[in-house]
N, C-alpha and C positions, 0 to 999 in steps of 0.2 A: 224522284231520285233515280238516278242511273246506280244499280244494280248488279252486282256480278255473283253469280251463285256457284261455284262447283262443286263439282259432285251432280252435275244437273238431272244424270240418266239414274241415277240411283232413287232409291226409295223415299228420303227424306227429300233430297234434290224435288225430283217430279212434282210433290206437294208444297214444296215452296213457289215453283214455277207457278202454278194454277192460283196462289196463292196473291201472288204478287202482279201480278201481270198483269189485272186489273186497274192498277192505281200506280205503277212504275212503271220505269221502262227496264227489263232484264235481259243482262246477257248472260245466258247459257252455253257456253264453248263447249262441244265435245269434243274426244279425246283429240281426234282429229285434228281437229281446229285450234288444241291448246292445249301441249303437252307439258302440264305441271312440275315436271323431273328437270325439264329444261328450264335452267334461269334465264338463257339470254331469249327462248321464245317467251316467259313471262314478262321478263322484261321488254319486250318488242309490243305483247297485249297493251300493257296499262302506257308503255306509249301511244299506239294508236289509240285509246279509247279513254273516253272521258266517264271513270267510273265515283260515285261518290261513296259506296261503302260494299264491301264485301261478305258476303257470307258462305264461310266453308266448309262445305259440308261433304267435300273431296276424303275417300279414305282408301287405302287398299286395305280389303276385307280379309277379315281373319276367323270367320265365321266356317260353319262345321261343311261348306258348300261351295266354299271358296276351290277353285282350280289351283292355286297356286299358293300354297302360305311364307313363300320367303319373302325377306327386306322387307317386312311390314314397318321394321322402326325407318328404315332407311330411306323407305319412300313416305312415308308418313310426314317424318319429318323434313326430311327435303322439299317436299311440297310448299308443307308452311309455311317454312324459310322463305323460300322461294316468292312466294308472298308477301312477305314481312318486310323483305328489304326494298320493296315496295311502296312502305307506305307514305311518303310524300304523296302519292299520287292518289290518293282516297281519304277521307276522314274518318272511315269507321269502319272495324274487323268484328262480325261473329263469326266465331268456332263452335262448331257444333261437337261438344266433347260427350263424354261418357263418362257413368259410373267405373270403369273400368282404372282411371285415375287412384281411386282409394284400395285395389290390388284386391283382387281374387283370395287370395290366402290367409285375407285380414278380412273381410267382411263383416259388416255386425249391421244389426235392423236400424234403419234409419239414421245412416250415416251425414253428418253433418258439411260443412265447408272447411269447416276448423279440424277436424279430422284426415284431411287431405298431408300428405305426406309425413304422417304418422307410419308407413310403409310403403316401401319404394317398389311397385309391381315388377315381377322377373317376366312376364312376358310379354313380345314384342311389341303387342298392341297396348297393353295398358303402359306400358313402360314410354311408348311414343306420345299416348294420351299424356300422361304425365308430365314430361320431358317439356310440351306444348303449353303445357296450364301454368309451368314455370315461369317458362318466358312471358306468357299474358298477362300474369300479376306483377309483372314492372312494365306494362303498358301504359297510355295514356288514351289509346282510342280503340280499344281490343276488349273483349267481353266474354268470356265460356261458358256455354250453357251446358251444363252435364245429365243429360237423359241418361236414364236406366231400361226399361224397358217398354219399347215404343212401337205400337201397332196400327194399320190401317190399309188402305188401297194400295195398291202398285209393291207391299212388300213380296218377299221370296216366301211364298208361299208352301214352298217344299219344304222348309226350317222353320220359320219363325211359328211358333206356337198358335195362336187367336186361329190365323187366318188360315195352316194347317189342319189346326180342328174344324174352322168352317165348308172348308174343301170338302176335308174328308164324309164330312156329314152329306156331302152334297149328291158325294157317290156313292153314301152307304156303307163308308168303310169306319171301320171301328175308329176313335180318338187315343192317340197313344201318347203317354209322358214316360220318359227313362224315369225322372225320381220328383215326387213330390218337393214342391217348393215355393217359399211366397215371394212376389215380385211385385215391384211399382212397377204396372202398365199404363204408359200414358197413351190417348188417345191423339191421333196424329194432328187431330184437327184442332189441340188444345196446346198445340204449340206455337200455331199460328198470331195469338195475338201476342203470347210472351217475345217472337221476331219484331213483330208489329213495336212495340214499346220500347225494346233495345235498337231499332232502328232512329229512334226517336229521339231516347235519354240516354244517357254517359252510366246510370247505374253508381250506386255508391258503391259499388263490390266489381270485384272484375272476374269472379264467378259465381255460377249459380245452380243450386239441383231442380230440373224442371221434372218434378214428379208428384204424383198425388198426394193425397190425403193419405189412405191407406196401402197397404201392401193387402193382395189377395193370393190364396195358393193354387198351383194351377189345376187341379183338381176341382177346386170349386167351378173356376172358371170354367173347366170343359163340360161341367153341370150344366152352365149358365148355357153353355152354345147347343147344347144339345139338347137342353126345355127349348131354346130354340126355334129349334129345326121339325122339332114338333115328331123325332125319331127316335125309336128305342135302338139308337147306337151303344154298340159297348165302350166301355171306355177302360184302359189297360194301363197300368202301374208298373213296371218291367223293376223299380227296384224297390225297397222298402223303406220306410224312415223319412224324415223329412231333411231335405239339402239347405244348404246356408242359404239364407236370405238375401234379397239384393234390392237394396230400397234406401231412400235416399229421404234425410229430413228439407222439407222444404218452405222451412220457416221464412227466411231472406227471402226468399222471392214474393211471399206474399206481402212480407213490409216493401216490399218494390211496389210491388201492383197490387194496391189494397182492392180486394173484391174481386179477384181473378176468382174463375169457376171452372172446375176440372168436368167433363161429361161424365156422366155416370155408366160406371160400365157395363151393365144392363142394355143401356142407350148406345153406349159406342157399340157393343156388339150387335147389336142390331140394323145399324144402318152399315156395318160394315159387312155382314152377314146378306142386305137385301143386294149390295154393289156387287158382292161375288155370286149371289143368284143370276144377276144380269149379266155377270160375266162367264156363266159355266158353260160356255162355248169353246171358250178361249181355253178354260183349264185342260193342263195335259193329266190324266190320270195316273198315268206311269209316273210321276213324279210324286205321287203321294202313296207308292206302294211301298217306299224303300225308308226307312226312319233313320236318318244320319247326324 
């Protein structure tokens, strides 16, 4: 299949790339090359190029690291769009959405699909996520996969939790969470064959929670990295009590793909723990001093 991924320089991007590029042919545009805000240069893309399905994984970031947090709805969804009116020209859209869809303010353990617009998220991002999963449930060739929280190689390493904590082990420096709290982590390499299968199949659902079995709290987890590293790191709690849960039931997808198997996070920490060993050349230290 020809292939279009955006989002290709980000974190989910890059692992789709490595991912795919073995058995497809992908096109990975940068920004450069293909600016999503513009419809007549998307429009210009999918005329020159003969793509058979899309996967989008394009976002503007609203995360605690992001340089810029405005028009996240505006570019967010403009992108899609942008995409969307597109589709004579491909047979098949994944969306790479997020838990973010079922609103911050509503949370509960192991939120379901059927739960989805029981509240209407007030911020940019979930409000955008949402707005998108809208319109993909009156698709006929669109599919949203709704990850919660998702770890592995090539993340922001200064933010994102696992691989934060692994850094910080690396250089000795204590593992810090602001507030205890339990989360579906999924491992990044266990998302690869749920693409694999919706590249495939039309899916009886036009969305989906791609998250484990269980929720863990990240306290345990910085246990887990820190038997590890095989170091009497400290590890620090800056607030007390435990914060709302964010976890996702992921029943549907397993009547999708009977006998999918999530890594075990033991194992996902571990090989993502030896990658950033071989990587700790690369790592900027200064960047793990400051907890944002």
């Amino acid at each position: 299949m020809n292939i279009l991924i955006t989002g290709g320089s980000g974190f989910i991007g890059r692992n789709l790339i490595e991912h795919l590029s073995s058995r497809h042919t992908v096109l990975a545009p940068k920004h450069d090359e293909l600016e999503l805000l513009d419809e007549h240069a998307v429009r210009r893309y999918f005329n020159g190029n003969a793509v058979d399905a899309v996967i989008h994984s394009a976002v503007k970031p609203g995360h605690r690291n992001a340089q810029d947090l405005s028009n996240q709805l505006y570019n967010n969804t403009r992108m899609f769009f942008n995409i969307v009116r597109n589709k004579e020209r491909y047979q098949k859209l994944i969306f790479i959405g997020s838990g973010a869809v079922y609103d911050m303010r509503a949370y509960q353990p192991k939120m379901d699909e059927g739960y989805f617009d029981t509240s209407v998220p007030a911020d940019e991002h979930g409000f955008s996520k949402y707005l998108i999963a809208k319109y993909i449930a009156e698709m006929d060739n669109g599919v949203e996969l709704r990850v919660f929280g998702i770890f592995g190689k090539y993340e922001d390493y200064a933010i994102r939790f696992i691989s934060n904590a692994i850094c910080k082990t690396l250089f000795e420096l204590p593992i810090t969470i602001r507030q205890n709290r339990r989360f579906d982590y999924l491992y990044i390499d266990d998302l690869m064959p749920v693409i694999d299968h919706f590249l495939g199949a039309k899916g009886g659902y036009r969305a989906y929670n791609v998250t484990p079995d269980s929720a863990t709290e990240l306290c345990a987890i910085a246990e887990k990295v820190k038997a590890r590293s095989g170091k009497n790191i400290q590890i620090i709690v800056r607030e007390n009590g435990l914060g709302p849960e964010y976890s996702g039931d992921n029943s549907r997808l397993k009547k999708e793909i009977p006998g999918i198997n999530f890594t075990p996070l033991d194992q996902a920490i571990d090989r993502l723990y030896d990658w950033y060993s071989g990587q700790r050349h690369l790592l900027e230290r200064n960047k793990l001093l400051v907890d944002k």
